[in-house]
Structure formats: C-alpha cells, structure tokens
Residue frames as a rotation matrix with the C-alpha (Angstrom) as fourth column:
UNK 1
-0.274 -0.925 0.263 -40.66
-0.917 0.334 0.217 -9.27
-0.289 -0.182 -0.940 11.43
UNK 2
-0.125 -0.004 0.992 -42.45
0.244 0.969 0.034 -12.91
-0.962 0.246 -0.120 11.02
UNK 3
0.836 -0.283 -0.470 -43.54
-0.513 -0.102 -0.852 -11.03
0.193 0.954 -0.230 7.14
UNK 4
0.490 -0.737 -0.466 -39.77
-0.787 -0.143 -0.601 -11.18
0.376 0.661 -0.650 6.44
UNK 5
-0.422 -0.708 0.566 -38.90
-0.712 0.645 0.277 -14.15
-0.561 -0.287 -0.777 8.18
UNK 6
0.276 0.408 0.870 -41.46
0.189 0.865 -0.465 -16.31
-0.942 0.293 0.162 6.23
UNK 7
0.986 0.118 -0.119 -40.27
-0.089 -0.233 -0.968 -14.66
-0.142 0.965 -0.219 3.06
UNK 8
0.214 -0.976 0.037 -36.75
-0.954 -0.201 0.222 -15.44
-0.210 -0.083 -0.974 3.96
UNK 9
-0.200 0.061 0.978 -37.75
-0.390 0.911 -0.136 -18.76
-0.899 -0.408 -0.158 4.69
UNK 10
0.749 0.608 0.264 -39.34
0.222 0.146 -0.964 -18.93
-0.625 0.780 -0.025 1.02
UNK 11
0.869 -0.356 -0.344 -36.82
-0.474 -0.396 -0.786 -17.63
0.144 0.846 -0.513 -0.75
UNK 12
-0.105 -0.994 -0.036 -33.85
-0.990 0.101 0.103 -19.23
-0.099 0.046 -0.994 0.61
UNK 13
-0.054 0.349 0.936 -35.98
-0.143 0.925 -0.353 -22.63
-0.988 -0.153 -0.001 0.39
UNK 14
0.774 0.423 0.470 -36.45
0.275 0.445 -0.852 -21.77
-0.570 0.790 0.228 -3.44
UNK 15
-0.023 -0.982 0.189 -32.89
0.761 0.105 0.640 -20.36
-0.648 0.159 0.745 -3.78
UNK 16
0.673 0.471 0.570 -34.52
0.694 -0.669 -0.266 -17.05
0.256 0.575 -0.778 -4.94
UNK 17
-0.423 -0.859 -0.289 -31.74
0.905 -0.388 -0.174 -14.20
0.037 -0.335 0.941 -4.75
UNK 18
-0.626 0.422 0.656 -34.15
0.267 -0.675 0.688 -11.96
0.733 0.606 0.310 -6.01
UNK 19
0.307 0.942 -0.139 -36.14
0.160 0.093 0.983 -12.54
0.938 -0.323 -0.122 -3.23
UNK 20
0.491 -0.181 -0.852 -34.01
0.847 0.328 0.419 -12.57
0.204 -0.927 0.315 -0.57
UNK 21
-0.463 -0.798 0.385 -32.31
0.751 -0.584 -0.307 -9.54
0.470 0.147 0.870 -0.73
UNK 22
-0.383 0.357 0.852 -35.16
-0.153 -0.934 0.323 -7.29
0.911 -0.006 0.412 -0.07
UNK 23
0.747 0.350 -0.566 -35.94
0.210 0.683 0.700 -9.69
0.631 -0.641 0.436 2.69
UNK 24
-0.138 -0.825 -0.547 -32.44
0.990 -0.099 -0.100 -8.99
0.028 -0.556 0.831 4.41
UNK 25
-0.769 -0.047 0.638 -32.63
-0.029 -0.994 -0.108 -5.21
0.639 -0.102 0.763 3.68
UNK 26
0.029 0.993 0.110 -35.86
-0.008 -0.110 0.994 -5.35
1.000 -0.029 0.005 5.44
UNK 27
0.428 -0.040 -0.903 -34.72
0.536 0.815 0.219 -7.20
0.727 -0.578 0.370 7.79
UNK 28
-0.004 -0.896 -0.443 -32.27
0.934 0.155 -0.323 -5.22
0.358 -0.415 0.836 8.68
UNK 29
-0.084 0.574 0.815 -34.28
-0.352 -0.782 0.514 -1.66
0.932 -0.244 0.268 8.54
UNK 30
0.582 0.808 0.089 -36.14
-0.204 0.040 0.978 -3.05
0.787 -0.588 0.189 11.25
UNK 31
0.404 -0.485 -0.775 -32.76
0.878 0.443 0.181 -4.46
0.255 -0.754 0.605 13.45
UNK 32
-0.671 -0.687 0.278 -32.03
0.474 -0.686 -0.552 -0.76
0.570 -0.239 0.786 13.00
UNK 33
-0.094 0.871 0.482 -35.36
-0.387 -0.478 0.789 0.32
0.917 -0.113 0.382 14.06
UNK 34
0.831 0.440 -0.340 -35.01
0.176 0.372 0.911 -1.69
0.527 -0.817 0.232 17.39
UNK 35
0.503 -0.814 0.292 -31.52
-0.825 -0.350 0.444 -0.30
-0.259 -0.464 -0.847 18.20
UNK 36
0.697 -0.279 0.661 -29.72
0.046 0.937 0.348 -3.27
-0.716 -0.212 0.665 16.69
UNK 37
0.780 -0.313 -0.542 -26.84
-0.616 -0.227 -0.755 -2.06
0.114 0.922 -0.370 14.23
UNK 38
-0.406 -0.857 0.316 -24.94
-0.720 0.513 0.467 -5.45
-0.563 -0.038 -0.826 14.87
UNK 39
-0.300 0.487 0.820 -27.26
0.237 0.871 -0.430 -7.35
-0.924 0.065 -0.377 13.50
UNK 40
0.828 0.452 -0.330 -28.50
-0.014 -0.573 -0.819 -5.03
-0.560 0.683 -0.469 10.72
UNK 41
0.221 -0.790 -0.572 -24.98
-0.820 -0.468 0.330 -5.17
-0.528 0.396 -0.751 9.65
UNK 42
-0.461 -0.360 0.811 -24.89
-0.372 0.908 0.192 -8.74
-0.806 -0.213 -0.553 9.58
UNK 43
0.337 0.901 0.272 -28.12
0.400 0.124 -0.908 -9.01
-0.852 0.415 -0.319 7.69
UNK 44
0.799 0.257 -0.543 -27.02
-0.209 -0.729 -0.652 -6.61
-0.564 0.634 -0.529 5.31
UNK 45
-0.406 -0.896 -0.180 -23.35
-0.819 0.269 0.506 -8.42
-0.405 0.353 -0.843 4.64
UNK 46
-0.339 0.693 0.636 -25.48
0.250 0.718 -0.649 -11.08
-0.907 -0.061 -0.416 4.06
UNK 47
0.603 0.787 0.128 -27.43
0.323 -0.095 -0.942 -9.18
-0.729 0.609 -0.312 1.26
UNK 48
0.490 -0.025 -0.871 -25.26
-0.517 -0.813 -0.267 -7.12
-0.702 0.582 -0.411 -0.63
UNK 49
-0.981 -0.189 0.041 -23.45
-0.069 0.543 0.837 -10.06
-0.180 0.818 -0.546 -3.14
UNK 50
-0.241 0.772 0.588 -27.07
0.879 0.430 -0.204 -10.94
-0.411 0.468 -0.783 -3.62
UNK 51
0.478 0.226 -0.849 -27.84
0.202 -0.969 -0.144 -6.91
-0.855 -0.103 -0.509 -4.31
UNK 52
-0.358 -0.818 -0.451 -24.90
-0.652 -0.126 0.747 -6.88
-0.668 0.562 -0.488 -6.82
UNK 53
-0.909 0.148 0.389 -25.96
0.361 0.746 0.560 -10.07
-0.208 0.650 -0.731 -8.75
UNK 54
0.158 0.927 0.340 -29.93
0.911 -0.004 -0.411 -8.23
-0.380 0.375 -0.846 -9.28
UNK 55
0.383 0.275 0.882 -29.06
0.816 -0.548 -0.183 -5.04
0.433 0.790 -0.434 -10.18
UNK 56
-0.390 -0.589 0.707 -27.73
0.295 -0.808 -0.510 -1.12
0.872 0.009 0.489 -9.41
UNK 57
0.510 0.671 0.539 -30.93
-0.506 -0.273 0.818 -0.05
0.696 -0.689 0.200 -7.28
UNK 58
0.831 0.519 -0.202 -30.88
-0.093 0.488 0.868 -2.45
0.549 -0.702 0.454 -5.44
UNK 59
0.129 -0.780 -0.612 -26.93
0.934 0.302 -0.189 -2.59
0.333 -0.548 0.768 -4.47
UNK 60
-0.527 -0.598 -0.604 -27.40
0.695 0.105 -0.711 0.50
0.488 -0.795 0.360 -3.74
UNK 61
0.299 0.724 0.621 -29.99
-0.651 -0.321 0.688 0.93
0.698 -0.610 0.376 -1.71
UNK 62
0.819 -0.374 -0.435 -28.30
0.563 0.667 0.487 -2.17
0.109 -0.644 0.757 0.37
UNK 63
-0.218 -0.976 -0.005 -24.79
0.841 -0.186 -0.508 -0.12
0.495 -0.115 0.861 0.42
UNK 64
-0.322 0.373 0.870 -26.97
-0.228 -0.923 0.311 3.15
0.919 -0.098 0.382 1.33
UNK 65
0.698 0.627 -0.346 -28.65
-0.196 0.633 0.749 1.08
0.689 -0.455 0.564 4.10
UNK 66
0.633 -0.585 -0.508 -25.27
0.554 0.800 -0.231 -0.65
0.541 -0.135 0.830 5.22
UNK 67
-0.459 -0.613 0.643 -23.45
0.130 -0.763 -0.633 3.10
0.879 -0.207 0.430 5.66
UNK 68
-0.103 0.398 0.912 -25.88
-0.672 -0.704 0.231 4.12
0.733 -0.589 0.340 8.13
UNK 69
0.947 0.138 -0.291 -25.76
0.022 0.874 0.486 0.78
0.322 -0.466 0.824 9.98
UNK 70
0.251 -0.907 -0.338 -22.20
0.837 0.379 -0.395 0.49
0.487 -0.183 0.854 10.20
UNK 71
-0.612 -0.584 0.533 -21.96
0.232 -0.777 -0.585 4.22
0.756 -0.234 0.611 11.34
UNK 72
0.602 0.755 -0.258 -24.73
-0.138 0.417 0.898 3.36
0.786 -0.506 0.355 14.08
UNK 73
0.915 -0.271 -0.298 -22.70
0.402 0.659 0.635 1.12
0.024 -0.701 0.713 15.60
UNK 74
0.696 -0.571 0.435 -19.78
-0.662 -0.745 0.081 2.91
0.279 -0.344 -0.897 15.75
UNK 75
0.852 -0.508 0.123 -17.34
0.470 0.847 0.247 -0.18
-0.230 -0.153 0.961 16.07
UNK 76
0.003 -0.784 -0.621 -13.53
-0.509 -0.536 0.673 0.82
-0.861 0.314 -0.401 15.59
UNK 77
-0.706 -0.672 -0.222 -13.09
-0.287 -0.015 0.958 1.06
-0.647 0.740 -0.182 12.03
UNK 78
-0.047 0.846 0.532 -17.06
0.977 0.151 -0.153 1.24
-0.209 0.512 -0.833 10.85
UNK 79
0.460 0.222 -0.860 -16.63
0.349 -0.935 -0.054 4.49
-0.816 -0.275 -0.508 10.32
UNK 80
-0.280 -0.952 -0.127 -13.96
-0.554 0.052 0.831 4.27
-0.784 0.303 -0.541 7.99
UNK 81
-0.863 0.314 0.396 -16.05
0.486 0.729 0.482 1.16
-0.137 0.609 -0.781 5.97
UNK 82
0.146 0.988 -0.051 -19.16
0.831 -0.150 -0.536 3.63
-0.537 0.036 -0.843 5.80
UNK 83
0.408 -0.004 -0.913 -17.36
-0.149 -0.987 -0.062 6.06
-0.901 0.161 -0.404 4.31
UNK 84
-0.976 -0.218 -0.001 -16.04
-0.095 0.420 0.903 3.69
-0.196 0.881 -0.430 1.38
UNK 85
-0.552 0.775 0.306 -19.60
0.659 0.631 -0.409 2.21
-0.510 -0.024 -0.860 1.72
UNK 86
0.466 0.541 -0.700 -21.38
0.160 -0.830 -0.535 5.70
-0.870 0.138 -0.473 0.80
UNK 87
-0.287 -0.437 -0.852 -18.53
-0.532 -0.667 0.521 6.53
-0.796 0.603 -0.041 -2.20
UNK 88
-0.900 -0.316 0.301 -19.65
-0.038 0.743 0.668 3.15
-0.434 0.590 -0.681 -3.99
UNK 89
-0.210 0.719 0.662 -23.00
0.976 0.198 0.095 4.11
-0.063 0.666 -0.743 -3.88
UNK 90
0.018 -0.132 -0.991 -22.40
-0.082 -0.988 0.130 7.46
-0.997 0.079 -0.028 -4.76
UNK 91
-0.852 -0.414 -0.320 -20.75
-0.424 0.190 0.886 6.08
-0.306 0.890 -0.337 -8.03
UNK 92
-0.646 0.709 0.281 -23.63
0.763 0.608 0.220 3.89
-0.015 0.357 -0.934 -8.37
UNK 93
0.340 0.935 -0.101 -26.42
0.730 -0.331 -0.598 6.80
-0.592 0.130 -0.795 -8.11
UNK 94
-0.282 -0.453 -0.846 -24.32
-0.348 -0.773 0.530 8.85
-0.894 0.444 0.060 -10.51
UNK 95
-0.902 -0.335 0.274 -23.96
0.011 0.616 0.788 5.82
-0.432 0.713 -0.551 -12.68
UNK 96
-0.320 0.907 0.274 -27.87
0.923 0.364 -0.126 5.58
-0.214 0.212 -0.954 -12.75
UNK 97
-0.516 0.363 0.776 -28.82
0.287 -0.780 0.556 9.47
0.807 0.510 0.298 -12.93
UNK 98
0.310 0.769 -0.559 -29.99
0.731 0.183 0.658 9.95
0.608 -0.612 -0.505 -9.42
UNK 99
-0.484 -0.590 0.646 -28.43
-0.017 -0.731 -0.682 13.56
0.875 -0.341 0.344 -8.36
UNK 100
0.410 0.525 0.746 -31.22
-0.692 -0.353 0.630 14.60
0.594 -0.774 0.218 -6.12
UNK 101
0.987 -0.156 -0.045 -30.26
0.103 0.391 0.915 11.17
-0.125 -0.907 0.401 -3.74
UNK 102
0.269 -0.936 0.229 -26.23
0.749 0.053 -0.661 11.21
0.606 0.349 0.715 -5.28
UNK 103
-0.100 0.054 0.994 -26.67
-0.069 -0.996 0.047 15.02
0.993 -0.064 0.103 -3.54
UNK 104
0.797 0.352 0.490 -27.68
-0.597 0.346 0.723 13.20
0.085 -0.870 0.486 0.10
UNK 105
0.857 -0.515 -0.026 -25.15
0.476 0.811 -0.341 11.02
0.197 0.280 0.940 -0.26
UNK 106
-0.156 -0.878 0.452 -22.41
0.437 -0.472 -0.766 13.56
0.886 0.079 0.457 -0.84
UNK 107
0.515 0.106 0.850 -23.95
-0.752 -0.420 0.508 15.35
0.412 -0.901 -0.137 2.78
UNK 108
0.947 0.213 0.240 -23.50
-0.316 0.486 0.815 12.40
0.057 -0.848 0.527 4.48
UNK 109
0.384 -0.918 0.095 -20.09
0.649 0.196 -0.736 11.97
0.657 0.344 0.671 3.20
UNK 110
0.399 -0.412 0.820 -19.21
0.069 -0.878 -0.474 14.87
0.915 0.245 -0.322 4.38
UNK 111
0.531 0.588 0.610 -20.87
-0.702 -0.099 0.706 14.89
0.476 -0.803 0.360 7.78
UNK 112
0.880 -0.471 -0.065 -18.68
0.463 0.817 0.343 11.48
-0.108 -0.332 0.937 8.25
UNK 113
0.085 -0.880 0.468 -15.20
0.568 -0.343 -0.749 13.56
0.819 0.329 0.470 7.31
C-alpha cells in the first residue's frame, strides 16, 4: 500500500496519467483484497478515463477489475453496472484478439444473468 501511495503521489505530482492508472488499479486490487469493494470502486472510477486515454489493455483490465468490485459490493443497482461493465470489456478483448480471457468474461456474464 505505501508502494502505490508514493507512486500515486508521483504521478499525480507530475500529472502522469500513464502512471497513475496502474497505481489506482493497484490500489484498488488491494481495497478488494482487504474486504473493501467501496473503496476499490472509487479508486477504480477514478482510473478508468485515465485507462481509456492510454490504451485497450489497460481499459480493460480497469473495466475487468471494476465488474468484480462493483459485484462485491452488491449495492442496489451494481449488479446491473457490472454487467454493462463486463460487455465493454468483452468488446474490448474481442477488439484486441483475446478469446481465451473474452471466453472468462462471457462465464462471468453469464453467472451474473
């Protein structure tokens, strides 16, 4: 955690998007890793314009990241946003050639129907 806070701290000090993103995703792994999917969400709304502005991967892995947060927490109507969340980066690992995870993806869809 202090890793990715001093690299937050760096990157939002040098106005690095590039940098910060994986910083927040991190971040937020770990708020899921302590039982925190309010925060992990937060972290991760946070990242994903910055995700979008570097590149496919990376939005989605943040959008891949974001589903399983938001369906964590179980809020009324995260369930519903994880299941858009998962079709965008569906499209996106299609878009890139990535069946094998595009294939995980479509489970977890399901699993959420």
């Amino acid at each position: 955690e202090a890793f990715c806070a001093r690299g937050e701290a760096l990157s939002r000090a040098a106005g690095n998007p590039r940098g910060m993103e994986p910083v927040l995703r991190g971040r937020a792994i770990l708020a899921l890793e302590r039982g925190d999917p309010d925060g992990a969400v937060r972290l991760l709304d946070e990242s994903l314009p910055l995700a979008k502005q570097i590149g496919l991967l990376p939005h989605a892995y943040v959008l891949h990241t974001l589903a399983e947060a938001l369906t964590r927490r179980g809020n009324q109507g995260d369930i519903e946003r994880a299941k858009g969340v998962l079709q965008e980066c569906l499209t996106l690992l299609e878009q890139m050639g990535f069946a094998r995870k595009a294939e995980q993806v479509r489970a977890q869809l399901a699993a959420l129907n």
